[in-house]
Wavefront OBJ file of the C-alpha trace (Angstrom):
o trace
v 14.238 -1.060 -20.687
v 14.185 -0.443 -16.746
v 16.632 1.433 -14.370
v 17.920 -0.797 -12.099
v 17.760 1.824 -9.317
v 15.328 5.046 -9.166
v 17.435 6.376 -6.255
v 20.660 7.795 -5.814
v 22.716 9.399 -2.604
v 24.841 12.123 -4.117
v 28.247 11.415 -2.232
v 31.047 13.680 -2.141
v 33.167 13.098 -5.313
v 37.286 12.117 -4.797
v 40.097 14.763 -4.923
v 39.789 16.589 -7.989
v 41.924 15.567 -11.049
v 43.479 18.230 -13.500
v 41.421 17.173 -16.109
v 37.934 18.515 -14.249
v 37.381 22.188 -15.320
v 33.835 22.314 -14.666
v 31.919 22.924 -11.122
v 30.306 19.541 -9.684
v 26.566 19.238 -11.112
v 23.734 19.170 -8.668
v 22.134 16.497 -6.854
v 19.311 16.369 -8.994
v 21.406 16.301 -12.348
v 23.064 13.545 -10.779
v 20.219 12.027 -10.303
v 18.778 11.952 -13.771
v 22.382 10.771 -14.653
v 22.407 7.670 -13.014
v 19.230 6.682 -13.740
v 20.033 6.951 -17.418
v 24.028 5.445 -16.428
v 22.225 2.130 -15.594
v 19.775 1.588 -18.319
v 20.350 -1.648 -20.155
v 20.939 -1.249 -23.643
v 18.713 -2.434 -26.656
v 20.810 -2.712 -29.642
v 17.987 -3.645 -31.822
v 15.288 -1.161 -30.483
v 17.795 1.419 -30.553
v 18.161 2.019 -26.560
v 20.934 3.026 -24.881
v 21.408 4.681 -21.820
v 22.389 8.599 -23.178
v 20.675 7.851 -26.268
v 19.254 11.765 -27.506
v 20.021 12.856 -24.186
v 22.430 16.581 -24.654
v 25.275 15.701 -22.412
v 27.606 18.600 -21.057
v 31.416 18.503 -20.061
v 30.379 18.483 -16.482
v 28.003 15.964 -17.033
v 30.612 13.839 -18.583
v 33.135 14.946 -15.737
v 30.689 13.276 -13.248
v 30.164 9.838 -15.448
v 33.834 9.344 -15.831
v 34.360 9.893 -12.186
v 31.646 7.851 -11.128
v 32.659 5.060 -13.829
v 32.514 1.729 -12.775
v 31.339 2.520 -9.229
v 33.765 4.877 -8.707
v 36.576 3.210 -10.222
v 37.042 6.239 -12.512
v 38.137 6.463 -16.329
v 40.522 3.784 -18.398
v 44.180 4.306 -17.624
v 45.420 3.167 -21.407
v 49.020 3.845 -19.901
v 47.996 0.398 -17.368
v 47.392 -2.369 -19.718
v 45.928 -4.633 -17.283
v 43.207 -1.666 -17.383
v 42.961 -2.274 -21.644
v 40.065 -4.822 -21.331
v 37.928 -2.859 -19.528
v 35.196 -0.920 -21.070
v 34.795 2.930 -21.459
v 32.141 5.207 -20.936
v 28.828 4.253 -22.967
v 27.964 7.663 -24.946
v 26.107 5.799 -27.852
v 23.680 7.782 -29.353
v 24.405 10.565 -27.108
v 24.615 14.335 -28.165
v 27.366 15.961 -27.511
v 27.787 18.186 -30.883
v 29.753 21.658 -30.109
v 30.795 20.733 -26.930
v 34.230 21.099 -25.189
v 35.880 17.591 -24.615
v 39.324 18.897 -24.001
v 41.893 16.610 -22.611
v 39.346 14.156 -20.952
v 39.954 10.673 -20.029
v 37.850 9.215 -22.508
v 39.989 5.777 -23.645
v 37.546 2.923 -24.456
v 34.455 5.114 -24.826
v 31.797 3.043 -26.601
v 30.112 5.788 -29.285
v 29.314 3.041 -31.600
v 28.564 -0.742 -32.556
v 30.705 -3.490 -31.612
v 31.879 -5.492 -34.731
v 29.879 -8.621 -33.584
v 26.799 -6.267 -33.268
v 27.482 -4.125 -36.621
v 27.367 -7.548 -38.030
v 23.449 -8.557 -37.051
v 21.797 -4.867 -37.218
v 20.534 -2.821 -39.899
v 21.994 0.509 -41.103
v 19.134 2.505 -39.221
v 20.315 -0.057 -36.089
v 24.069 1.244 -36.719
v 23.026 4.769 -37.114
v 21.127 5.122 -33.893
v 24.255 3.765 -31.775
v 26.692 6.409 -33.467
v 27.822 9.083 -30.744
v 27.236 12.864 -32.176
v 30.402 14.894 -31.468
v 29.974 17.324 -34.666
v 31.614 20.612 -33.580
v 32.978 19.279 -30.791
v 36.195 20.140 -29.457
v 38.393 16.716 -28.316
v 41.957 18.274 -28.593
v 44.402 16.213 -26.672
v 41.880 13.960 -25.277
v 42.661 10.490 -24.590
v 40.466 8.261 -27.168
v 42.721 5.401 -26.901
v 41.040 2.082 -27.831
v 37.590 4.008 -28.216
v 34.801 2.506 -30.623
v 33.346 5.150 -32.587
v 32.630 3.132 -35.327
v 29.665 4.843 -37.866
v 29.984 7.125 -35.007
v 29.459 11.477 -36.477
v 32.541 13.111 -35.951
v 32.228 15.603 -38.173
v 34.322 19.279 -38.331
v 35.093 17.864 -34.975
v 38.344 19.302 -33.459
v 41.143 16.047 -32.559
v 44.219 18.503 -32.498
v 46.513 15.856 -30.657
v 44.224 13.627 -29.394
v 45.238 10.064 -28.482
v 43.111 7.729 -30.846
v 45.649 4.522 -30.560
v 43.900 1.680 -31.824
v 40.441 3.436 -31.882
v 38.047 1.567 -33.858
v 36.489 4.625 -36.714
v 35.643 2.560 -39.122
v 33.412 3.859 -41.234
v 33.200 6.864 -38.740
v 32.375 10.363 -40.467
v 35.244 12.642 -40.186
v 34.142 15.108 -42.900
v 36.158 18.546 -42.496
v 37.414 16.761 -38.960
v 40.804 18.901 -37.461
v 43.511 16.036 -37.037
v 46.481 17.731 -36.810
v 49.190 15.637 -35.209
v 46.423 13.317 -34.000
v 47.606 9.934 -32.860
v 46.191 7.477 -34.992
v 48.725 4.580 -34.603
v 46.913 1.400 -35.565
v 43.847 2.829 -35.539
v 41.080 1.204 -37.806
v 39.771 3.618 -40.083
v 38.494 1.632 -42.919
v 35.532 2.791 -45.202
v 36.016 5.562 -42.927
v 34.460 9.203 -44.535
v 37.770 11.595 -44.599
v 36.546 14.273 -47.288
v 38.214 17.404 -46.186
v 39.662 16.371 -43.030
v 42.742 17.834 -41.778
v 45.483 15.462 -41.412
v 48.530 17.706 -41.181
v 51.666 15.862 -39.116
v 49.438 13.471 -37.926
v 50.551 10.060 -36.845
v 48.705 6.529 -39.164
v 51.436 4.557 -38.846
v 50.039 0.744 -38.549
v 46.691 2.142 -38.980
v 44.405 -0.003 -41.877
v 42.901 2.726 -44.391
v 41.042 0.089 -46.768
v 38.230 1.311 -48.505
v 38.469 5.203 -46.940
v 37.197 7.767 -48.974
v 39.397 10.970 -49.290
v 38.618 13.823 -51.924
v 40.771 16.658 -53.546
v 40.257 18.910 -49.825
v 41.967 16.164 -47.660
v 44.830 17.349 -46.134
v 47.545 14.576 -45.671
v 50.792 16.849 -45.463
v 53.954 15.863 -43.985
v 52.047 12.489 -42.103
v 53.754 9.898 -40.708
v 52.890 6.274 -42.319
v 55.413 3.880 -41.255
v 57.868 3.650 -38.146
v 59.190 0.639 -36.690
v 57.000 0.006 -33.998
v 53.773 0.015 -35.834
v 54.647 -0.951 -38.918
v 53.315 0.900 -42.390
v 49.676 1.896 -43.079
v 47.599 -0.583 -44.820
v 45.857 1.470 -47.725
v 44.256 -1.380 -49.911
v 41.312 0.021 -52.138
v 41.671 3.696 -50.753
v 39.354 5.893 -52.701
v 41.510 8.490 -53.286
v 39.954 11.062 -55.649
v 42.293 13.610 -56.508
v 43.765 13.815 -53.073
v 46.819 15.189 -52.871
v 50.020 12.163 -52.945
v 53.020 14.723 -53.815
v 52.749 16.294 -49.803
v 53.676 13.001 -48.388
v 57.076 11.572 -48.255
v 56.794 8.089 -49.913
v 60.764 7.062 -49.572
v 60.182 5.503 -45.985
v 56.932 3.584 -46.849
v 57.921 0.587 -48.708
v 56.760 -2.182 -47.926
v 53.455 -1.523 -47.259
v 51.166 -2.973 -44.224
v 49.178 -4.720 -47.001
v 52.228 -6.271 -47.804
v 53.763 -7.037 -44.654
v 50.751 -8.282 -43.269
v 50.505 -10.672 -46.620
v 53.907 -11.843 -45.981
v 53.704 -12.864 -42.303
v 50.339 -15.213 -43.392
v 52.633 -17.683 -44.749
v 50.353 -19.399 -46.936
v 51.961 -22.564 -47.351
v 52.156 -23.327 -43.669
v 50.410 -27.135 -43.754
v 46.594 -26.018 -42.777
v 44.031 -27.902 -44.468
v 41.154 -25.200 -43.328
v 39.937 -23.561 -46.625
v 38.334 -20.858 -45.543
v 42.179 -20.467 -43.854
v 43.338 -20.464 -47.350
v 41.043 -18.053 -48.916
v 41.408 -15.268 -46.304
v 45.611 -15.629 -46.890
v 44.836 -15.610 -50.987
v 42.437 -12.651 -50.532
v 45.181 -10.969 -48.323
v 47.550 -11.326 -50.985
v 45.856 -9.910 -53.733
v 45.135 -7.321 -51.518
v 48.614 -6.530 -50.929
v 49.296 -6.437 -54.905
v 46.042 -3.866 -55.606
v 47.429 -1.504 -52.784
v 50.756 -1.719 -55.141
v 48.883 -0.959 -58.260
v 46.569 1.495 -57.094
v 49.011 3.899 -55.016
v 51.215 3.598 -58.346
v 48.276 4.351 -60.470
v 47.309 7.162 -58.689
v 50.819 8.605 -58.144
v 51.512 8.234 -61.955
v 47.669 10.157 -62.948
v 49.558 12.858 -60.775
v 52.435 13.322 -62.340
v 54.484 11.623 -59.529
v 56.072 8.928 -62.147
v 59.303 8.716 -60.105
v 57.476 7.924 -56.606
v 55.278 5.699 -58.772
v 58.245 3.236 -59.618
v 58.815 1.322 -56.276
v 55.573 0.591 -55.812
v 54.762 -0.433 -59.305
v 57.757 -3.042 -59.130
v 56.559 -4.328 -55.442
v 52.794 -5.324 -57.194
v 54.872 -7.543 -59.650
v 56.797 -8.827 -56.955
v 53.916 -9.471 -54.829
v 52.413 -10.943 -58.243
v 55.020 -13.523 -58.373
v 54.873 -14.604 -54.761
v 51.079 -15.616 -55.277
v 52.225 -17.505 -58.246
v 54.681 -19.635 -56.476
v 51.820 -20.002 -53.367
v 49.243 -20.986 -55.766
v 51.983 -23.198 -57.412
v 52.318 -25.026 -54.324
v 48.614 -25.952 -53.507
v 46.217 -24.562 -56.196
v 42.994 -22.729 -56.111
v 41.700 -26.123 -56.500
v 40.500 -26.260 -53.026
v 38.001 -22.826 -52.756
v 35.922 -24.841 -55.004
v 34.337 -27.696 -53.936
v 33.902 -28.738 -57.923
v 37.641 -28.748 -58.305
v 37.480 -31.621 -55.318
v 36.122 -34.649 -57.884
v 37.920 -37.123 -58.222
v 38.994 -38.832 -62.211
v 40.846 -38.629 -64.801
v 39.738 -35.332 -65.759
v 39.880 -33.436 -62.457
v 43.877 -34.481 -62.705
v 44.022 -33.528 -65.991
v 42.702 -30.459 -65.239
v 45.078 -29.693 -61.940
v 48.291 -30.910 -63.931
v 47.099 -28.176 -66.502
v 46.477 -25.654 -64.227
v 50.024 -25.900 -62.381
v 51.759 -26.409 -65.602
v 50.342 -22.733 -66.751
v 51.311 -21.423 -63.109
v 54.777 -22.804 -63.203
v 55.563 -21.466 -66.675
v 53.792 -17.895 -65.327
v 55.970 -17.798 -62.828
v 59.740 -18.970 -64.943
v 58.891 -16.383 -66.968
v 57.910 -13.105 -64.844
v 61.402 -14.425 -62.549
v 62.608 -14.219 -66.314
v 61.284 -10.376 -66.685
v 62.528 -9.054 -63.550
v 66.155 -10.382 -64.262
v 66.326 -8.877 -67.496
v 64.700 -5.468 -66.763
v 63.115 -5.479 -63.394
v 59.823 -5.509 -65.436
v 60.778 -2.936 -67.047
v 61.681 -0.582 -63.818
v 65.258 -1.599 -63.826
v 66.492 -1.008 -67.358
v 70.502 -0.416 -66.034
v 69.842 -4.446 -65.666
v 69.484 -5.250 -69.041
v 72.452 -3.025 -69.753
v 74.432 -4.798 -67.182
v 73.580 -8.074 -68.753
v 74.671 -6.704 -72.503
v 77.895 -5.824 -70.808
v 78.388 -9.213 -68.953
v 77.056 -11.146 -72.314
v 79.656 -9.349 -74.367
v 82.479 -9.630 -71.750
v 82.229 -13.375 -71.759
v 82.078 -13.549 -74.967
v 84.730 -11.623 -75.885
v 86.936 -14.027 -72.964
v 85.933 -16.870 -75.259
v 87.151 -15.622 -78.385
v 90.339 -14.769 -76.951
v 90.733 -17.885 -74.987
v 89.908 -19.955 -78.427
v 93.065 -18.166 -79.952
v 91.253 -15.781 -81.785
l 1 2 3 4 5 6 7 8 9 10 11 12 13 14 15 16 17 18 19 20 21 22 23 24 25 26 27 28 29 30 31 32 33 34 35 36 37 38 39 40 41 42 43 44 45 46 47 48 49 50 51 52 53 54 55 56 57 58 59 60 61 62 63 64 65 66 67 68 69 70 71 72 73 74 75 76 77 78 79 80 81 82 83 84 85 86 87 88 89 90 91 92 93 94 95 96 97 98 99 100 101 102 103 104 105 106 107 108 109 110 111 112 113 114 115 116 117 118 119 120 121 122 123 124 125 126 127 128 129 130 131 132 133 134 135 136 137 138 139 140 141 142 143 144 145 146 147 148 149 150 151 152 153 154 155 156 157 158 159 160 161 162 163 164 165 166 167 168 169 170 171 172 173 174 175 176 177 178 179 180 181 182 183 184 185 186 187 188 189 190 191 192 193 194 195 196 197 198 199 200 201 202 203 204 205 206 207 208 209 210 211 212 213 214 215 216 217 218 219 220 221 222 223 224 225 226 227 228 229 230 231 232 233 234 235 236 237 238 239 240 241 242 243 244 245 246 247 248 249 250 251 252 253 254 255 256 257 258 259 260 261 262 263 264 265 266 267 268 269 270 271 272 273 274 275 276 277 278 279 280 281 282 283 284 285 286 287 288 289 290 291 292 293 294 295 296 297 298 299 300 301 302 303 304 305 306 307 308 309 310 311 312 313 314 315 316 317 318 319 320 321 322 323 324 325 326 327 328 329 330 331 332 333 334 335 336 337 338 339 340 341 342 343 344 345 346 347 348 349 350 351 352 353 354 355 356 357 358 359 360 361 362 363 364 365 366 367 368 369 370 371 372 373 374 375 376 377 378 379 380 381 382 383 384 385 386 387 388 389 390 391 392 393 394 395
């Protein structure tokens, strides 16, 4: 890995914006700065251009100034400025320092997903940005990729993380109060003992996070009508705290509305297409089950109701998708043709169709249970008419 340049003219910097606290560094901390700003980075030798290197806030005043020749830091507000790429901190060390309200939307502090894909956890490590102990209250993160990134007791006291990528970031013991995390990807994400308190996931996907009985998720908002509801699919939630959220504005969940807009039934032929929409559904239907679960294990048996009866809804709709085209084309066994492959499809939609009579059966009865005023209505209606027919027969 070779600097383009070994030289640099330090040049007078533009007008000073409000977010620069610090004085301007000297020429010859520029210097190192730039050589290291235009190293080429080695995602599987573990290179990057701040890689170990203990950056300060007036070091990272000066990078985000000098950005992009001069162009300065992301504008998130502009989105023509949305595809362009933030500050490249991967690997850096920045633990206990103060980040305050800086510019920082886009920063790279970890992996892309095409390169988390093709490198090795010591690969991923390596990339992740250290900001333990640091101090990024109402910073702009918007769009950021931190993900594996260490984040952890890190202070985000309304900081802008819009659609940051943290998944599987570690934000152990990590102050988020009234942090903006509006479709922000925080799956397999670490969240034991972070702070959540009024902070903002609505739209954000939670899959897979791990939370324990010190996460803090009072009074958070998880569904408005811009972003939509959180997706929290397979959420390890381990004795965290349910009863300090309000659950009444929540339904349906973004597991479920997500399922719902991939019409499965839409004509394509593309089975991998398929799968992904099945998977998506089922997903939809454990987030269900497993927020009821865990409401009902504490004692929340009321909260635990809608969500219980949404899973068997959701249940249902897979059974009329699956009614419509089968599993019978994940498998490339089910694809032979005879007399017994039919045999065996006219079986399999047969059990399906009757599956799905009868839980359309349940939830008119007794909303599976959920609703029992139904099956007193239907008593009531049952008796009426009968009691119309006896009088009507001259009884």
């Amino acid at each position: 890995m070779q600097p383009v340049s070994d030289d640099i003219e330090p040049s007078p910097l533009p007008q000073r914006p409000t977010w620069r606290t610090e004085p301007d560094i000297d020429a010859e901390r520029q210097q190192f700065l730039h050589q290291h700003q235009v190293l080429t980075p080695d995602i599987y030798k573990g290179l990057y251009p701040f890689k170990d290197v203990s950056l300060t806030r007036a070091d990272v005043e000066w990078l985000l100034m000098t950005h992009e020749q001069g162009r300065g830091p992301i504008d998130w507000s502009d989105e023509a400025q949305r595809e362009r790429q933030g500050l490249d901190l991967r690997g850096a060390n920045l633990q206990h320092v103060n980040l305050r309200g800086l510019p920082l939307a886009g920063m790279v502090g970890g992996l892309s997903k095409a390169e988390w894909i093709v490198t090795t956890l010591e690969q991923r490590a390596q990339a992740g940005v250290h900001l333990e102990h640091a101090d990024m209250s109402e910073a702009h993160l918007e769009g950021a990729v931190l993900r594996g990134a260490f984040l952890q007791s890190a202070s985000f006291r309304i900081t802008h993380m819009e659609q940051a990528t943290l998944f599987q970031a570690h934000l152990e013991q990590a102050y988020l109060r009234r942090a903006h995390l509006e479709g922000a990807n925080l799956m397999y994400a670490h969240l034991e003992g972070a702070y959540f308190r009024k902070a903002w996931l609505t739209g954000a996907d939670m899959r897979h996070a791990v939370c324990d009985n010190t996460t803090i998720l009072e009074k958070v908002s998880l569904n408005d009508a811009q972003w939509g509801c959180v997706r929290l699919a397979d959420v390890h939630w381990n004795d965290c705290s349910l009863a300090v959220l309000d659950w009444r504005r929540t339904l349906p969940l973004g597991d479920e509305t997500l399922a719902r807009t991939l019409t499965m039934h839409d004509g394509s032929q593309d089975v991998r297409t398929q799968r992904s929409r099945f998977d998506t559904f089922q997903a939809a239907i454990r987030a269900n089950r497993q927020l009821a679960n865990t409401m009902r294990s504490q004692g929340m048996n009321d909260e635990a109701i809608p969500f219980a009866y949404r899973a068997q809804i959701l249940q249902r709709a897979l059974l009329w998708h699956t009614l419509l085209w089968g599993t019978d084309r994940f498998a490339a066994s089910e694809k032979a043709s005879g007399i017994r492959a039919v045999l065996r499809t006219i079986r399999f939609r047969l059990r399906t169709a009757l599956s799905y009579l009868f839980s359309w059966f349940l939830d008119i009865i007794a909303g599976y249970g959920y609703k029992p005023e139904r099956s007193l209505g239907i008593y009531l209606l049952i008796v009426s008419l009968f009691t119309l027919l006896y009088l009507f027969a001259g009884g």
